[in-house]
C-alpha positions as CSV (number, residue, x, y, z in Angstrom):
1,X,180.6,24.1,138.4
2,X,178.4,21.6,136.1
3,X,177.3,18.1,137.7
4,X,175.1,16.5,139.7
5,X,173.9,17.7,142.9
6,X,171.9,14.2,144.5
7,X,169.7,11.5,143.9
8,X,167.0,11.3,146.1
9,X,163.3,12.0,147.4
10,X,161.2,14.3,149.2
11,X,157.8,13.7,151.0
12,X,156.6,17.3,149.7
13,X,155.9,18.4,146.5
14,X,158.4,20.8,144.8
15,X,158.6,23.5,142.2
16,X,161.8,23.8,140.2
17,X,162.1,27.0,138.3
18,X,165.4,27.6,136.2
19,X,166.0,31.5,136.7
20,X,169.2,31.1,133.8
21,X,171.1,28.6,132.2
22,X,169.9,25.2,131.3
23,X,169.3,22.5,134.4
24,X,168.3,19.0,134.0
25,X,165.8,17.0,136.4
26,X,165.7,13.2,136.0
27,X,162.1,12.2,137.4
28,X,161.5,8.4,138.1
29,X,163.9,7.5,134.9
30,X,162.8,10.7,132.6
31,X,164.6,13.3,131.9
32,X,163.4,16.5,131.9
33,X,165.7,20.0,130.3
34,X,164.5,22.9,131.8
35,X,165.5,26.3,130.2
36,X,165.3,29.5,131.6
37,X,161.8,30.3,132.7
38,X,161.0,26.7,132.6
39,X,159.6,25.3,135.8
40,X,158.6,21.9,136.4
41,X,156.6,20.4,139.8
42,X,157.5,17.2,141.1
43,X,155.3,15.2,142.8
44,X,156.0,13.9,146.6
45,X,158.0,10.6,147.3
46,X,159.3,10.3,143.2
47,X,162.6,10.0,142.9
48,X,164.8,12.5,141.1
49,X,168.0,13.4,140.1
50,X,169.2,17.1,139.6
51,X,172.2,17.7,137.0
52,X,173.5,21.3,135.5
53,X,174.9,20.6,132.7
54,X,176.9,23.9,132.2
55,X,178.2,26.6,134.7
56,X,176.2,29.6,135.7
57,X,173.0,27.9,136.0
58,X,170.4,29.5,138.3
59,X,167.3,28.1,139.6
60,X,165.0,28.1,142.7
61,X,163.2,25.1,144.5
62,X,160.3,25.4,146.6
63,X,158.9,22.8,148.8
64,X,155.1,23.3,150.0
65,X,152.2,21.1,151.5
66,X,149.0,22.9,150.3
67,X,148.8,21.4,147.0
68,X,146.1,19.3,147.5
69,X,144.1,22.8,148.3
70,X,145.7,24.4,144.8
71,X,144.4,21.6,142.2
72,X,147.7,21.7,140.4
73,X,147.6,18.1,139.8
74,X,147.7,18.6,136.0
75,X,151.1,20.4,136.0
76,X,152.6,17.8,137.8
77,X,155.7,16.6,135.9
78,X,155.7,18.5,133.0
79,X,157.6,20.9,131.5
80,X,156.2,24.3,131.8
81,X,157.1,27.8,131.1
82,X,156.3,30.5,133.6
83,X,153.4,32.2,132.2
84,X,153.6,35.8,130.9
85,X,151.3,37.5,133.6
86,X,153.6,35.4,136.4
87,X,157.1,36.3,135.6
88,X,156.9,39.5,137.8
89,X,155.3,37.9,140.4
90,X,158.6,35.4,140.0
91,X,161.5,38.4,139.5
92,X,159.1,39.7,142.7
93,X,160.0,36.2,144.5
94,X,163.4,36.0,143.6
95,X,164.5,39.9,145.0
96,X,162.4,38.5,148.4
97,X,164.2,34.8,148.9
98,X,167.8,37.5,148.1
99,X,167.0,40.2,150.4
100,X,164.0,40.0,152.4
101,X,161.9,43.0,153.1
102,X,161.1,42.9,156.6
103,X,158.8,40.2,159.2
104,X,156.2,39.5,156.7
105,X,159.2,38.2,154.3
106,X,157.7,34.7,154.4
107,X,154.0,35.4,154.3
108,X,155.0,37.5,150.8
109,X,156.9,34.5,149.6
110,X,154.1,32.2,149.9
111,X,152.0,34.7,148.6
112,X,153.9,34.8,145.6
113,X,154.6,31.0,145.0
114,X,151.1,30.6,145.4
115,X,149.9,33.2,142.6
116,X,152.7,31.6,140.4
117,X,151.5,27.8,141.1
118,X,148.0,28.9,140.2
119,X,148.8,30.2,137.3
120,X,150.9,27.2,136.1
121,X,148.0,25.3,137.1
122,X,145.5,27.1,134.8
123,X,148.4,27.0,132.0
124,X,148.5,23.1,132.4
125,X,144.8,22.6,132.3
126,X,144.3,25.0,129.2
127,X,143.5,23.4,126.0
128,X,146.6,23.5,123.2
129,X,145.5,25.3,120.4
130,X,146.0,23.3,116.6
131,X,147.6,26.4,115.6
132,X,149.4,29.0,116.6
133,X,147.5,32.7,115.9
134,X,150.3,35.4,114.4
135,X,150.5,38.5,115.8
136,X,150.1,39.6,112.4
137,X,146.2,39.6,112.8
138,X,146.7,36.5,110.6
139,X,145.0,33.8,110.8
140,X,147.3,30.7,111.2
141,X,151.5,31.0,110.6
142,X,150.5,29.1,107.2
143,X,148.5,32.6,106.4
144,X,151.2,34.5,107.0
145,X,153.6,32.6,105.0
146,X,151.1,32.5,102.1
147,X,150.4,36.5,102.5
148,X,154.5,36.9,102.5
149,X,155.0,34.8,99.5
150,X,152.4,36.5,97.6
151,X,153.7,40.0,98.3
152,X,157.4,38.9,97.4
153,X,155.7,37.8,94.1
154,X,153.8,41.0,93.5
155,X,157.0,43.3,94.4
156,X,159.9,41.4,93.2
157,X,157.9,39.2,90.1
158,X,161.3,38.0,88.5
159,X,163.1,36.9,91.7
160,X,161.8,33.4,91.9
161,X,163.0,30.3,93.8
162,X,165.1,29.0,90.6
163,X,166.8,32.0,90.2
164,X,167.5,33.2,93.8
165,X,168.4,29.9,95.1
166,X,172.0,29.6,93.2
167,X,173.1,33.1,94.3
168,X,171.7,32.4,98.1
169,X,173.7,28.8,98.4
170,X,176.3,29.8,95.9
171,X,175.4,27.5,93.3
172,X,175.1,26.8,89.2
């Protein structure tokens, strides 16, 4: 069922990760949309609001102390997605939290929060690149485009824009 769950405040800091579906957290007034494999940490004592704005969302909130000791103060409040290298660590966490393994359940758990906070961490903190690199082995998505356009007009030297357009959007 979609809505909203609560208003209201916590004196620890928490990481929402959405699992599936879409879920929305309203932080002090802003509204953030997390998608799946989106996570977001919010800091102590803010006030927020947690809405799902369609059925079968999933998502898991964790509530932890030791962030000081972490330095994740740059991913606070952001939208993030779960890095590549941490989304086993996360399926890992999930299966635990479902069906713990045995008496050292909650020492794996925080093991595994705590390798998947560090690496949002170092994902917040790392600079944003001006361009993204292709995995083309080109040099910028302009490149590729460019490299694209030129082999299309090499191989196919008639079929230009004015005379592909009309057939693609049915026009004279």
């Amino acid at each position: 069922m979609s809505g909203i769950l609560s208003l209201w405040s916590a004196f620890i800091l928490q990481w929402y990760w959405c699992c599936y579906g879409t879920v929305e957290i309203e932080i002090a007034g802003t509204t953030y949309h997390l998608r799946a494999a989106d996570s977001i940490l919010v800091t102590p004592d803010a006030i927020r609001e947690v809405r799902v704005p369609q059925r079968a969302a999933g998502y898991l909130v964790t509530m932890f102390e030791a962030a000081a000791s972490l330095g994740i103060d740059a991913a606070y409040d952001h939208v993030l997605p779960l890095p590549g290298d941490a989304r086993d660590d996360a399926h890992a966490l999930v299966a635990e939290v479902r069906r713990p393994g045995g008496a050292d359940s909650r020492m794996l758990v925080a093991a595994l929060v705590t390798r998947i906070l560090v690496g949002l961490s170092r994902s917040a903190r790392a600079p944003r690149p001006g361009h993204v690199p292709s995995p083309l082995n080109a040099e910028s998505q302009a490149d590729l485009v460019a490299q694209v356009e030129a082999f299309l007009n090499r191989t196919f030297p008639h079929a230009c824009s004015p005379t592909i357009a009309p057939a693609v959007y049915n026009r004279r």
